[in-house]
N, C-alpha and C positions, 0 to 999 in steps of 0.2 A: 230733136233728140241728138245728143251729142255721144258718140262710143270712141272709148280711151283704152287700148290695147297697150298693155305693159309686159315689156319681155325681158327686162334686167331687176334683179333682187335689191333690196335695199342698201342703202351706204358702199354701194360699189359703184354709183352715180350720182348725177341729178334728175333721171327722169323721174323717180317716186314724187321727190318735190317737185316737178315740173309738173306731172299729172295732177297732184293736190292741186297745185296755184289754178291753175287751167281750169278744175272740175270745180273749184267752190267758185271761182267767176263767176261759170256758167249758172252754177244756183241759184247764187242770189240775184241774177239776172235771170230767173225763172225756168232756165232750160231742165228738161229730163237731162239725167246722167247716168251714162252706166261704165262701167270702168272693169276689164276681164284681165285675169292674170294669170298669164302664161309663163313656162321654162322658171326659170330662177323668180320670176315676180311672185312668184305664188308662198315666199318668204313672205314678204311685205304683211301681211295682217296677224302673222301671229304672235300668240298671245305672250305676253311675261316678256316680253322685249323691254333690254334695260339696259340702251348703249349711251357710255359715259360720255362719249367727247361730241355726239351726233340726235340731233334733238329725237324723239321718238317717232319714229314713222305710222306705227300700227296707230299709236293716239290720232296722228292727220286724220288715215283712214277713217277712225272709229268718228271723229268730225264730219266729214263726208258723209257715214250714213246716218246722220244723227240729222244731215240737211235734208236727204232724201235721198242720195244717189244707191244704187244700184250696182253692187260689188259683187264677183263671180270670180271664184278662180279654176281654174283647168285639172278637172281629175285625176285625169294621168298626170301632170306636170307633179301635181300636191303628194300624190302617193309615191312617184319615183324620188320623192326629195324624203319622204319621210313625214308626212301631214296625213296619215290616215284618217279616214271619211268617219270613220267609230271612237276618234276618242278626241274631236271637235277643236280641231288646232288650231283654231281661226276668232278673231275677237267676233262677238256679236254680231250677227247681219249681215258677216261673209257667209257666201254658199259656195260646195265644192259642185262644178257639172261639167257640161261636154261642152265640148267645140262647136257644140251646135247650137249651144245656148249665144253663145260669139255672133255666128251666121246670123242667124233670128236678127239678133240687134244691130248688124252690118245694115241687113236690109231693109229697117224702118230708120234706121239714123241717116240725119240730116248733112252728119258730117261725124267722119272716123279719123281718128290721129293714132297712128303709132307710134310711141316709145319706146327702142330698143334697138338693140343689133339685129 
């Protein structure tokens, strides 16, 4: 199992696309993937995103769990940004949860990559 910690928001880097290329590898080379989003990453999945010069990120995402992976982004993080848990800011098949949902998959993954500051 492979867990992919992202802590920088979309189009303000490469790790979003770094984590994509990285996590559809691992898929179709059959690994588990789960992928959590923390501080500003918890941008990344929402919905109606439609930036003109920067291919769409949430679409990657929406890719990713359409292969299988496992998308979680940080409660606190989502709510202090303005992603409230009640009115479903997130495309499909993201889940808003705790930092402890993170831990859990730290400790059965075979390997964790961080991307972020």
């Amino acid at each position: 199992m492979l867990t992919i910690l992202l802590t920088e928001g979309p189009y303000q880097s490469q790790y979003a696309d770094m984590a994509y290329e990285i996590a559809k590898s691992a898929l179709n080379n059959n690994y588990r993937v789960n992928l959590f989003l923390y501080m500003d990453a918890t941008h990344i999945p929402t919905k109606e995103q439609n930036p003109n010069s920067f291919p769409n990120v949430a679409h990657k995402f929406r890719i990713l769990l359409e292969k299988g992976a496992n998308i979680k982004a940080c409660v606190r993080c989502s709510t202090a940004r303005g992603h409230s848990c009640t009115q479903d800011p997130y495309i499909k098949g993201v889940e808003i949860k705790t930092v402890y949902e993170l831990a859990a998959w730290i400790g059965k993954s075979d390997q964790v990559i961080n991307l972020g500051g």
